[in-house]
TORKOL-4160 file (C-alpha; in steps of 0.2 Angstrom, whole numbers, padded with zeros to 4 digits, m for minus):
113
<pt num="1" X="0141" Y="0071" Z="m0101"/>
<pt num="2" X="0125" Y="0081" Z="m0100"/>
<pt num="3" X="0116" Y="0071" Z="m0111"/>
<pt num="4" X="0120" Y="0057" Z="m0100"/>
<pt num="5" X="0114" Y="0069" Z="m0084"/>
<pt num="6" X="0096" Y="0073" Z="m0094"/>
<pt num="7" X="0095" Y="0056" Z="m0098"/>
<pt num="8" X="0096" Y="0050" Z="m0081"/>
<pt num="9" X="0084" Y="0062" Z="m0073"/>
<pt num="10" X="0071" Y="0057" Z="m0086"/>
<pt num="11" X="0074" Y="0038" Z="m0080"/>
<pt num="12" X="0074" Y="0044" Z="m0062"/>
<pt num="13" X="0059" Y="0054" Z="m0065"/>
<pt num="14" X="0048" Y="0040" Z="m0074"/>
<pt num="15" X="0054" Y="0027" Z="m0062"/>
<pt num="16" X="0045" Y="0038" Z="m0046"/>
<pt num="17" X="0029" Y="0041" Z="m0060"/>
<pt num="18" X="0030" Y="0021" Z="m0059"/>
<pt num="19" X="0029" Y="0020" Z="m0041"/>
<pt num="20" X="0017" Y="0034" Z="m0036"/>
<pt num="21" X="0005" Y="0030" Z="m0023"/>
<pt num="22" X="m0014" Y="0025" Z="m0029"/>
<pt num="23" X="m0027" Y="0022" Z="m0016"/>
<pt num="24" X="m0046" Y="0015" Z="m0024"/>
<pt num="25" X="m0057" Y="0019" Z="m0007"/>
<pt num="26" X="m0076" Y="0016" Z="m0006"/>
<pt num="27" X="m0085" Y="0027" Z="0001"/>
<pt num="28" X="m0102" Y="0017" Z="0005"/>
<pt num="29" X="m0109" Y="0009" Z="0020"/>
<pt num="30" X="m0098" Y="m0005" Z="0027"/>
<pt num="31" X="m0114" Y="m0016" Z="0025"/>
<pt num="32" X="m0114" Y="m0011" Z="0004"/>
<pt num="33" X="m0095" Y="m0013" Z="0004"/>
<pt num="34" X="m0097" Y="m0034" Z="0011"/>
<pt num="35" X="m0110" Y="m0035" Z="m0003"/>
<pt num="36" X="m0097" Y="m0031" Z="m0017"/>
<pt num="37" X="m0084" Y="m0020" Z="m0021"/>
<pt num="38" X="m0069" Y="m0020" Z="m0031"/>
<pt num="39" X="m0053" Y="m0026" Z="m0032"/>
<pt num="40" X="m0039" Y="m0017" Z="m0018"/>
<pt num="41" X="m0053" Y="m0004" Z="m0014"/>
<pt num="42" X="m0052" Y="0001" Z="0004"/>
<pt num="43" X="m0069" Y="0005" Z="0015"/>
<pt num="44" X="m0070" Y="0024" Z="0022"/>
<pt num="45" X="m0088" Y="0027" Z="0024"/>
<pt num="46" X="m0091" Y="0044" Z="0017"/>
<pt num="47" X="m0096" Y="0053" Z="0034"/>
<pt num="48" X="m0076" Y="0045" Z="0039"/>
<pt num="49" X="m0067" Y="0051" Z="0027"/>
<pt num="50" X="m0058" Y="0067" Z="0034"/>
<pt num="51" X="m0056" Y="0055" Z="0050"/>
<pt num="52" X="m0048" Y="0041" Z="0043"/>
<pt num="53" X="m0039" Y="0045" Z="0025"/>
<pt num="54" X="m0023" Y="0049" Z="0038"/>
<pt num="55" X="m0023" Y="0030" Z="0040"/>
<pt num="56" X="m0024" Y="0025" Z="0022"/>
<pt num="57" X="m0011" Y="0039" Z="0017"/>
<pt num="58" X="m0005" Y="0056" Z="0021"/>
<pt num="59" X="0004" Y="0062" Z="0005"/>
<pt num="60" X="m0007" Y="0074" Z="m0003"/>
<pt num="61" X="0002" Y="0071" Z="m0021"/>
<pt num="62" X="m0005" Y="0053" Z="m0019"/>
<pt num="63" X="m0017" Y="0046" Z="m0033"/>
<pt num="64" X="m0033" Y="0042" Z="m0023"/>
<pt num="65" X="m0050" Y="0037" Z="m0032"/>
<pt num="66" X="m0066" Y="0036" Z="m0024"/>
<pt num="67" X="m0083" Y="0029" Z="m0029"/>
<pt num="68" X="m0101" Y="0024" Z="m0021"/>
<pt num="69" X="m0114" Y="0020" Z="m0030"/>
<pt num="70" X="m0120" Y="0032" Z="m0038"/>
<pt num="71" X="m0107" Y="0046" Z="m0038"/>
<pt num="72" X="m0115" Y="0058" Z="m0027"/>
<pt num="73" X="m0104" Y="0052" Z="m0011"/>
<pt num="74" X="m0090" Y="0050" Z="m0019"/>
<pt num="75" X="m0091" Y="0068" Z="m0027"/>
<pt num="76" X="m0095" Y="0071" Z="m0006"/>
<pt num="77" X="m0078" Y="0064" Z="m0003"/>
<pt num="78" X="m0069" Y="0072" Z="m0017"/>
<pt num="79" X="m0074" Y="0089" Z="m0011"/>
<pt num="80" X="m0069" Y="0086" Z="0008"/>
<pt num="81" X="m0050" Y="0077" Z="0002"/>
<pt num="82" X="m0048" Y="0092" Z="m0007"/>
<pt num="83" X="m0052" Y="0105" Z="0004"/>
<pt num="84" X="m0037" Y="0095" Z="0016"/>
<pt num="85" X="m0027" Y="0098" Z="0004"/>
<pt num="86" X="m0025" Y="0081" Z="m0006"/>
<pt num="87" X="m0020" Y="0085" Z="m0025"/>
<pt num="88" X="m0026" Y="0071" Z="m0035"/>
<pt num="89" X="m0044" Y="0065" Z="m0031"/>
<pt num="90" X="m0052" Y="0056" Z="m0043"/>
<pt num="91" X="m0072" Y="0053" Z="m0042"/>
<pt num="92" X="m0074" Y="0038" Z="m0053"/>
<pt num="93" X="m0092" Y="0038" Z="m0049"/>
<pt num="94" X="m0101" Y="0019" Z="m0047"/>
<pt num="95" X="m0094" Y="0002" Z="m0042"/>
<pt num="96" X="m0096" Y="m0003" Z="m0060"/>
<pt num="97" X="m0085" Y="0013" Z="m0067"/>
<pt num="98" X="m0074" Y="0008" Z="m0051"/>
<pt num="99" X="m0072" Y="m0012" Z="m0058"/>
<pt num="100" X="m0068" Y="m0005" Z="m0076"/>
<pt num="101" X="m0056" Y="0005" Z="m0067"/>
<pt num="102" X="m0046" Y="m0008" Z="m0059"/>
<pt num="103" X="m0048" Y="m0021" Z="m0074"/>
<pt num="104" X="m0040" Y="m0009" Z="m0087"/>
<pt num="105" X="m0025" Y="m0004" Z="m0075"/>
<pt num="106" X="m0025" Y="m0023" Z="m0073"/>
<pt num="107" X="m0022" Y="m0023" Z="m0093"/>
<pt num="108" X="m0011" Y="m0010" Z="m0094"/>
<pt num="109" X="0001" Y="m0014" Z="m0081"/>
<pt num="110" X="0011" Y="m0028" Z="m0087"/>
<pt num="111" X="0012" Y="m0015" Z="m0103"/>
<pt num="112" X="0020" Y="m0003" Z="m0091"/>
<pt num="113" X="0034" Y="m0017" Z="m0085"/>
């Protein structure tokens, strides 16, 4: 019986890490987001992010990666998420590290099914 209890909270457990909220949010100008950005990422131009991450999500145990173009915004971003108290920031740094990103949770997805 309590193996079947532990058992089921492990499932239980692994099935919410399954469905855990992940925002991908650029941080650039909404001119450089037009230009290219990557797949499922969101636009909050750095200078709106404490304004506007309330639209996107307001669980601070959510996943959230930023990026920019260099890194240097997104490290902006990172600070400011944190000091409202979100969790799990992640600065992924450029649009390219962003891409790789998304293409190897692409990979890695049907993995995880």
């Amino acid at each position: 019986m309590l193996k079947k209890l532990v058992l089921g909270s492990l499932l239980a457990a692994a099935s919410l890490a399954a469905s855990a909220e992940q925002y991908l949010i650029d941080v650039r100008s909404p001119e450089e987001f037009a230009e290219a950005h990557a797949d499922g990422a969101v636009n909050i131009p750095v200078d709106e992010v404490s304004q506007k991450i309330s639209e996107i999500t307001q669980d601070h145990d959510a996943d959230i990666y930023v990026y920019c173009r260099s890194g240097r915004r997104a490290g902006v971003a990172q600070q400011v998420l944190n000091g409202m108290g979100y969790r799990k920031v992640t600065n992924l740094g450029t649009l390219a590290d962003a891409q790789a990103f998304v293409a190897k949770e692409k990979e890695a997805a049907p993995a995880a099914q």
